[in-house]
VMD Tcl script that draws the C-alpha trace (Angstrom):
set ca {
  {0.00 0.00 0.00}
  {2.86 2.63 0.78}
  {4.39 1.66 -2.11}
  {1.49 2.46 -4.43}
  {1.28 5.88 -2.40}
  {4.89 6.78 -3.48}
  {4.37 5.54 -7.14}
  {1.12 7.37 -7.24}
  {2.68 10.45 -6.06}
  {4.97 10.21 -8.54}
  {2.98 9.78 -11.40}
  {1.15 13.30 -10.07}
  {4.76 15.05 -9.97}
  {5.31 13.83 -13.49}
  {1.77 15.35 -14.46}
  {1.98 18.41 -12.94}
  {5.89 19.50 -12.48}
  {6.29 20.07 -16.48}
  {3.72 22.74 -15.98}
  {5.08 24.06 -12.67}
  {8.48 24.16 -13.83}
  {8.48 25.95 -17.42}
  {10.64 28.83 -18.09}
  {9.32 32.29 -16.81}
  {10.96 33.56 -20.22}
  {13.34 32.79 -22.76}
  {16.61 35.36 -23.69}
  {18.91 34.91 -26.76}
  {22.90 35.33 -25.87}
  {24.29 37.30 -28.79}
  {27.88 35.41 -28.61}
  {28.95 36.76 -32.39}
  {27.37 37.51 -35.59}
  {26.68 33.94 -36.06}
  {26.16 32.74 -32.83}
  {23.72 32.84 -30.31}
  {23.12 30.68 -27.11}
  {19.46 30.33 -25.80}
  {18.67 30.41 -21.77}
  {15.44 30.10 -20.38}
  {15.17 32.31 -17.48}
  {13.50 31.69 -14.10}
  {13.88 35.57 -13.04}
  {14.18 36.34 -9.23}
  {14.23 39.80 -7.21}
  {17.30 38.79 -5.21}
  {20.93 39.80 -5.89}
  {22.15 36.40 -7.41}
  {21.91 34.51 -10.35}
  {22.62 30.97 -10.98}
  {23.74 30.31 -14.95}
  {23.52 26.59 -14.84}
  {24.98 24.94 -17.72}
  {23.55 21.59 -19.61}
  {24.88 18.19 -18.70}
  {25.41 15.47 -21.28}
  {21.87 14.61 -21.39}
  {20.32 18.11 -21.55}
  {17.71 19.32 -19.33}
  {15.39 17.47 -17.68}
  {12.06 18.16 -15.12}
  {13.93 17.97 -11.95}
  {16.35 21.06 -13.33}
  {13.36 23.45 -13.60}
  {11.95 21.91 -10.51}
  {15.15 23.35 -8.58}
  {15.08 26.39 -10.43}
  {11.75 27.27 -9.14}
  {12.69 26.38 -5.77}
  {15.33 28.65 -6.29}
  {13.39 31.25 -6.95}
  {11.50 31.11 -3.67}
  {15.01 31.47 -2.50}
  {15.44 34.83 -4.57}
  {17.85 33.52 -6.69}
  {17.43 34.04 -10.35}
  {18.47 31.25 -12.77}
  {19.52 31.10 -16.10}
  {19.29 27.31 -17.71}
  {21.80 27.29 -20.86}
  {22.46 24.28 -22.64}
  {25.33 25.76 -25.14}
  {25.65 22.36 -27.33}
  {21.98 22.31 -28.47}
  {22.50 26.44 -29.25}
  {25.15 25.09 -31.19}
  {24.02 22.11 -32.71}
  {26.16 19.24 -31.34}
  {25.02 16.06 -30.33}
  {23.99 15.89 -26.14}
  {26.93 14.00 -25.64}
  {29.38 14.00 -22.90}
  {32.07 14.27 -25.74}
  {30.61 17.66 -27.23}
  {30.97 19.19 -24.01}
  {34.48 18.15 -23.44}
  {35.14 20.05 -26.90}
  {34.08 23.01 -25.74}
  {36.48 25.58 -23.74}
  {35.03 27.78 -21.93}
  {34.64 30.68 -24.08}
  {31.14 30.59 -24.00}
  {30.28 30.53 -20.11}
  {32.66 32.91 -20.01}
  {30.45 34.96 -22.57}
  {27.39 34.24 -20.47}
  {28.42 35.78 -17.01}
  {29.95 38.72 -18.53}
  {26.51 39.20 -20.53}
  {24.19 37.90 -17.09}
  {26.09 40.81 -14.98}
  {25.76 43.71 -17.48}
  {22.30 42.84 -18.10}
  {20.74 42.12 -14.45}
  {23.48 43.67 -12.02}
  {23.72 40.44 -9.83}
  {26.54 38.51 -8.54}
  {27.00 35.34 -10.78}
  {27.37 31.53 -10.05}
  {27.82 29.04 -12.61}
  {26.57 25.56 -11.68}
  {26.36 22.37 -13.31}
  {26.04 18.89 -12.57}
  {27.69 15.54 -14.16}
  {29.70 16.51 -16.84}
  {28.55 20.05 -17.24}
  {31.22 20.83 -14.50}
  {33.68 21.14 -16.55}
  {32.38 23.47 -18.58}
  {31.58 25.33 -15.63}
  {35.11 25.19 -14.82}
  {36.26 26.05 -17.87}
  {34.27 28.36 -18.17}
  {35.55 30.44 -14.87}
  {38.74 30.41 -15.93}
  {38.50 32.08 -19.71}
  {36.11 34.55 -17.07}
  {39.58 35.16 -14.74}
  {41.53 35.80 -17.98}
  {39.43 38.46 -18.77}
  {38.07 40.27 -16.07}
  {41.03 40.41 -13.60}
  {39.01 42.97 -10.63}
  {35.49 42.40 -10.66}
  {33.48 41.17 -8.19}
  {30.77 40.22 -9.63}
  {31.29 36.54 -9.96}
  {31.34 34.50 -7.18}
  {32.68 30.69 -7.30}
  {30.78 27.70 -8.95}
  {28.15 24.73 -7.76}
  {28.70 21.29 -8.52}
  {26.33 18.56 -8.53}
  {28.23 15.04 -8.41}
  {30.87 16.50 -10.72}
  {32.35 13.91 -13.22}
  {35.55 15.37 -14.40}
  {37.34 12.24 -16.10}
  {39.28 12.74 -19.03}
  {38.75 9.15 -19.73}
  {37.18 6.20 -18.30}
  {40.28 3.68 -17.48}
  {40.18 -0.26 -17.75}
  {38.94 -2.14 -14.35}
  {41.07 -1.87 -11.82}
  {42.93 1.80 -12.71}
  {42.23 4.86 -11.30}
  {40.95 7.35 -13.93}
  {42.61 10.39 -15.35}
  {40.93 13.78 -14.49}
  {40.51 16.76 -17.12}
  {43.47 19.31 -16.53}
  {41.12 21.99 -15.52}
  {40.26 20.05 -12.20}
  {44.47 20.68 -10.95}
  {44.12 24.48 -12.91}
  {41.36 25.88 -10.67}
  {41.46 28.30 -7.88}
  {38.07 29.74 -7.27}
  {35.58 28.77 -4.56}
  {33.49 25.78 -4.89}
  {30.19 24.12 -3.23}
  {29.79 20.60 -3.97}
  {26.72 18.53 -3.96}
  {27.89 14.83 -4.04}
  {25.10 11.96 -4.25}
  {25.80 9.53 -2.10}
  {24.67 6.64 -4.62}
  {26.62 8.32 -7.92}
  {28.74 5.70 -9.28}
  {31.38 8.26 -9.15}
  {32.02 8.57 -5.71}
  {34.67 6.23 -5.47}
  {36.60 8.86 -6.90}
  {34.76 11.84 -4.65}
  {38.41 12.05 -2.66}
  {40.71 11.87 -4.94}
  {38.26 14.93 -7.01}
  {38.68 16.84 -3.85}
  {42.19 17.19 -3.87}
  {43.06 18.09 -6.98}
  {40.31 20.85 -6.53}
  {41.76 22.49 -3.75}
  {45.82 22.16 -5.04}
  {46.09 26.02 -4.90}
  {44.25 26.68 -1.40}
  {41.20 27.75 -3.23}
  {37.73 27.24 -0.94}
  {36.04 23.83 -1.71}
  {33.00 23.16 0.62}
  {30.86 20.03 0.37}
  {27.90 18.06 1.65}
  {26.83 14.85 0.61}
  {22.74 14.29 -0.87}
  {21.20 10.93 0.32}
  {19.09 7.93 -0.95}
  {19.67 9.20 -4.62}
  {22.43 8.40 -7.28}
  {21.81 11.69 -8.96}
  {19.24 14.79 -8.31}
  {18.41 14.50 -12.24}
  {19.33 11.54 -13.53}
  {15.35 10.37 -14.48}
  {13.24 12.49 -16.68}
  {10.38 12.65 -14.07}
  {11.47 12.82 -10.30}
  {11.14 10.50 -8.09}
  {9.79 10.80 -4.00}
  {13.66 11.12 -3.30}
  {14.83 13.38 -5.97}
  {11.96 16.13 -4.78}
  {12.41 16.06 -1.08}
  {16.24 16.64 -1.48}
  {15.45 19.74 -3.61}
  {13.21 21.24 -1.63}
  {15.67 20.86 1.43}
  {18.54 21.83 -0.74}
  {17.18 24.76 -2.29}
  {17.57 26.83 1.30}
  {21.16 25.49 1.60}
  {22.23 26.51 -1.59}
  {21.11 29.99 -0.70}
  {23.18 29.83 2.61}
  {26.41 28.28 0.32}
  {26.52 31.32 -1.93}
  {26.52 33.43 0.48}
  {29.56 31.83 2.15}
  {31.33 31.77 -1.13}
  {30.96 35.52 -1.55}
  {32.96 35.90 1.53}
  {35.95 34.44 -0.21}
  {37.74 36.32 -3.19}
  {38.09 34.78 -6.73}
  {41.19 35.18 -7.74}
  {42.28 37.95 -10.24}
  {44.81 35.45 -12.30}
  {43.93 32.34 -12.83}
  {45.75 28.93 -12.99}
  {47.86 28.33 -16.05}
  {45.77 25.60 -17.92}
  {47.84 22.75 -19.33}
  {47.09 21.29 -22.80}
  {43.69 19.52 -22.67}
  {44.26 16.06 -23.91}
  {41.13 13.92 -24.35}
  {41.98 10.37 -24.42}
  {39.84 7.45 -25.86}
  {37.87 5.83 -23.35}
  {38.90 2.62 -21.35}
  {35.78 0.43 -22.07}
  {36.41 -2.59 -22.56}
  {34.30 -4.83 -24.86}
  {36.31 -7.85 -24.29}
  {37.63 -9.34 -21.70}
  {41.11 -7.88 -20.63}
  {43.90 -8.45 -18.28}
  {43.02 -6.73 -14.87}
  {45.91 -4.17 -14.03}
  {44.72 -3.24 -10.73}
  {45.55 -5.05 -6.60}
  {44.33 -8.10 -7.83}
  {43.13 -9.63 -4.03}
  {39.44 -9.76 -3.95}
  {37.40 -8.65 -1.12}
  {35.71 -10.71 1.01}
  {31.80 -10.92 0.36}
  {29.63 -10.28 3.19}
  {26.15 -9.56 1.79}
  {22.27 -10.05 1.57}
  {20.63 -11.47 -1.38}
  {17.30 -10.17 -2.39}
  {15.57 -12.85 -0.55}
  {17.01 -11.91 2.53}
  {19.53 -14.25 2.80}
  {22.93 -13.81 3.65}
  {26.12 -14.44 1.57}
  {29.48 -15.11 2.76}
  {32.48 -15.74 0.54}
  {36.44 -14.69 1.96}
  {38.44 -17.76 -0.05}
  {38.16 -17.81 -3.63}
  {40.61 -20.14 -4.64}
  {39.89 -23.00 -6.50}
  {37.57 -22.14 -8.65}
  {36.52 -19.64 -11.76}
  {34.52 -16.56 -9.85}
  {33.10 -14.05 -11.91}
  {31.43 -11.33 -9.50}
  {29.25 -8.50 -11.87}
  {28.73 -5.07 -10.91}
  {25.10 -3.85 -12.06}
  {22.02 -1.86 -11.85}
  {18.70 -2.75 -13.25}
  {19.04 1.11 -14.31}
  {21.62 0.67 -16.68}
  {20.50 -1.13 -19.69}
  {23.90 -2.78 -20.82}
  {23.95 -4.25 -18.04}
  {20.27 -5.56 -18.34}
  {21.37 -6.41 -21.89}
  {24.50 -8.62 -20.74}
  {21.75 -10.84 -18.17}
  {20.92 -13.18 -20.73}
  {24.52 -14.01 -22.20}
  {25.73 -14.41 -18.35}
  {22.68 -17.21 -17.87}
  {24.20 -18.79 -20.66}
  {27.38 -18.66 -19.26}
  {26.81 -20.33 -16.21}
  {25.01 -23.19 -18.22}
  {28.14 -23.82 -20.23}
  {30.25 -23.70 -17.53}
  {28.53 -26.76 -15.92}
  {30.77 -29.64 -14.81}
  {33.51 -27.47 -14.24}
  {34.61 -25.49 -10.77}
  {32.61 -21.99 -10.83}
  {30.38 -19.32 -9.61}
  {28.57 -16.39 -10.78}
  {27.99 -14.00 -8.40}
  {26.55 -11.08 -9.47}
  {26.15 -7.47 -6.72}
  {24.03 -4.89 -7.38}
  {24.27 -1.28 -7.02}
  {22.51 0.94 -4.39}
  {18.84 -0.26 -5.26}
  {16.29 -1.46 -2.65}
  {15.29 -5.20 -2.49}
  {11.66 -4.16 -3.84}
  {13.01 -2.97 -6.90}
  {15.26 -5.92 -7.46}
  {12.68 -8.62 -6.96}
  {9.75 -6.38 -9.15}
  {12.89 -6.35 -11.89}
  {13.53 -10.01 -11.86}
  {9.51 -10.56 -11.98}
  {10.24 -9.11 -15.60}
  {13.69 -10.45 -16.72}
  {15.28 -13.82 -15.99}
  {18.28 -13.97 -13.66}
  {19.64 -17.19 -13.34}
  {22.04 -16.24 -10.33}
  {22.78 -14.82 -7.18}
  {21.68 -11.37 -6.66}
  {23.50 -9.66 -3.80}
  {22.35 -6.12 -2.88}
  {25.09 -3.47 -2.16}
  {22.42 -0.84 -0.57}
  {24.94 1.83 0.05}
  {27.07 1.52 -2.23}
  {29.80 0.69 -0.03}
  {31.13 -2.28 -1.04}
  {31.60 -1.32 -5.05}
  {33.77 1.29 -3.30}
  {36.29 -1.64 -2.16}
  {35.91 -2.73 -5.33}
  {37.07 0.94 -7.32}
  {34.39 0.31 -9.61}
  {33.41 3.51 -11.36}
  {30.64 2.35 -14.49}
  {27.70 -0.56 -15.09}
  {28.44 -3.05 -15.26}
  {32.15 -4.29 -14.36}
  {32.47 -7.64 -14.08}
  {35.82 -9.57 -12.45}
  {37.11 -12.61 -13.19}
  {38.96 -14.64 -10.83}
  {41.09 -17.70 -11.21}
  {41.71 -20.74 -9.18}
  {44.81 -19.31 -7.00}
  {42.10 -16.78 -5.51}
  {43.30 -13.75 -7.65}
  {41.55 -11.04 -10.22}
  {43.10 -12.27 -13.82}
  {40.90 -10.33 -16.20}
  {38.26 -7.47 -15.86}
  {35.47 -5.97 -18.23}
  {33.47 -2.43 -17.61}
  {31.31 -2.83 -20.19}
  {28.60 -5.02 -21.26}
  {29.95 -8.20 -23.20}
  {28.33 -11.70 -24.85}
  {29.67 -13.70 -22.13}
  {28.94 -17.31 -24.02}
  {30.83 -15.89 -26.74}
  {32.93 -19.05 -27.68}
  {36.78 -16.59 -27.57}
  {35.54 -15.65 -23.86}
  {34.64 -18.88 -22.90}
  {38.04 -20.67 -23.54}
  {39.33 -17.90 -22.79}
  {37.77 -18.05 -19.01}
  {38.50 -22.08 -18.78}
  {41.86 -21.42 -19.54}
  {41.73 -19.96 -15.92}
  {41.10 -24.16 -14.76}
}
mol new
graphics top color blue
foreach p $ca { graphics top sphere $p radius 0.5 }
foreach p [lrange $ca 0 end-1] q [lrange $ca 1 end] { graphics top cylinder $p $q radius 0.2 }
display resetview
């Protein structure tokens, strides 16, 4: 019955928030004689303004959602997503080409036009930009005041996504900034594994960077309609985020920014076969509840083939790898090995309504937290790890693969 009440609330947010949460107006951004960059404007009578750039994805309910709630807060915000205004695909590589020129564009245009002290926010991959963005602002406009810092919302900052097991490379604009910084880091994100390391190449010049970590969610916008979760951390957020740019007016943005080193934007690491694993190659022990409730223990591995897979029922490759990894374990009868698959910061009600649909013919452990893919440095859906009888990781994959492919199946009983 609660259930239903949650899913029925939901279905009214995602009837009535697209009305609610429409732009108050829309402004063109002369940038040149051939281009202009479109914002929708959620105006405000206070003395700050949020630009908020685009992530990969665009736009979605929840973003006007917190706009209006940042209104109520007296902060005007400007939504600009500069890769539609210029035609490139919503893709996490077309905002890695950009460099900064146009935010920079933006604030100088947002402060001649309203008179308010600027923040540029972003979430996902949009922080870059947003860093970017700051510093082409320092290179030009070495004593005003008007801009304050930036906003992050679970910031991914990777230059590349590396194979299982390595660390990944951030974008050089994460060790080249020295402005103040508020970030909001979901405690579910897949990238928090990395959340530390982030912080420290944020703050290498001495530079402000506050946090404060959002529960139960993996992102704030990562669904086109909100969920229960998604809203009430908005509306409690909304009055922080107030408070937060207040406290990063206090602190001065530096007049000279950073030298930027050459951006270099590697290939990703994604694997779509099944590689050697290059990382500590121990396992972790397995202490965990399956989504029956019962509990799974597992601290000696040797002796057999163990493949343990990452996943969400969220991400469709790995919903798309399920049935090749049923097949798996069927052809890998008669000989020592286990399938153990772990997924990723989901309830058990949405894990057993999921497998209702789709057939999973193994274990399901549930990692509620999130915690324990954190032991495991895994940083995308699905990574699976292979491990051979002497109890260590041999190969790794973070992507989705055809596991009874007949190459990966000698290849895995080679392991015997």
């Amino acid at each position: 019955m609660k259930k239903n009440f949650f899913n029925l609330l939901a279905i009214l947010f995602g009837m009535f928030l697209p009305q609610l949460c429409s732009a108050e107006s829309e402004i063109i951004v002369p940038i040149s004689s051939e281009i202009d960059i479109n914002v929708e404007r959620f105006s405000a009578s206070g003395k700050y303004l949020i630009l908020w750039l685009a992530p990969e994805y665009g736009f979605r309910t929840n973003h006007r959602f917190m706009a209006r709630q940042l209104n109520e807060q007296k902060i005007e915000v400007w939504l600009s997503n500069i890769a539609e205004s210029l035609y490139l695909p919503q893709s996490t590589s077309s905002l890695k080409q950009l460099d900064g020129k146009y935010v920079a564009e933006l604030i100088n245009h947002a402060q001649k036009t309203t008179g308010k002290k600027i923040v540029v926010a972003g979430d996902s991959y949009a922080a870059v930009n947003v860093l970017l963005g700051a510093h082409q602002w320092q290179q030009r406009h070495h004593q005003s005041q008007d801009f304050i810092g930036a906003i992050l919302f679970s910031p991914s900052i990777y230059a590349s996504i590396p194979s299982l097991g390595l660390p990944p490379e951030f974008m050089s604009i994460t060790s080249s900034t020295n402005i103040p910084i508020m970030i909001y880091q979901a405690q579910k994100s897949g990238n928090i594994t990395q959340y530390k390391r982030l912080i420290e190449q944020l703050q290498q010049h001495n530079n402000p960077v506050y946090s404060k970590f959002i529960p139960n969610v993996r992102s704030l916008f990562y669904t086109e309609e909100p969920t229960r979760e998604m809203i009430t951390n908005i509306k409690s957020l909304s009055p922080n985020i107030r408070k937060m740019i207040a406290v990063l007016e206090k602190h001065h943005v530096p007049d000279v920014p950073v030298p930027l080193t050459n951006i270099h934007i590697k290939n990703n690491g994604i694997d779509h076969s099944i590689k050697a694993f290059k990382g500590n190659d121990t396992p972790n022990a397995i202490q965990l509840v399956d989504a029956y409730g019962n509990t799974f223990n597992k601290k000696d591995f040797k002796g057999q083939i163990t493949v343990v897979n990452f996943w969400a029922t969220w991400c469709p490759p790995c919903v798309q790898e399920i049935p090749s990894l049923n097949r798996l374990k069927k052809k890998m009868a008669g000989v020592p090995f286990e399938l153990i698959s772990i997924n990723y910061a989901e309830d058990k009600e949405t894990i057993l309504e999921f497998m209702e649909k789709v057939n999973v013919e193994f274990p399901v452990l549930l990692d509620q937290n999130g915690n324990f893919a954190k032991k495991w440095n895994v940083i995308t859906y699905p990574s699976t790890f292979i491990i051979d009888p002497s109890g260590k990781i041999k190969y790794g994959v973070n992507a989705a693969i055809e596991w009874d492919d007949p190459e990966f199946i000698n290849k895995i009983k080679s392991l015997l």
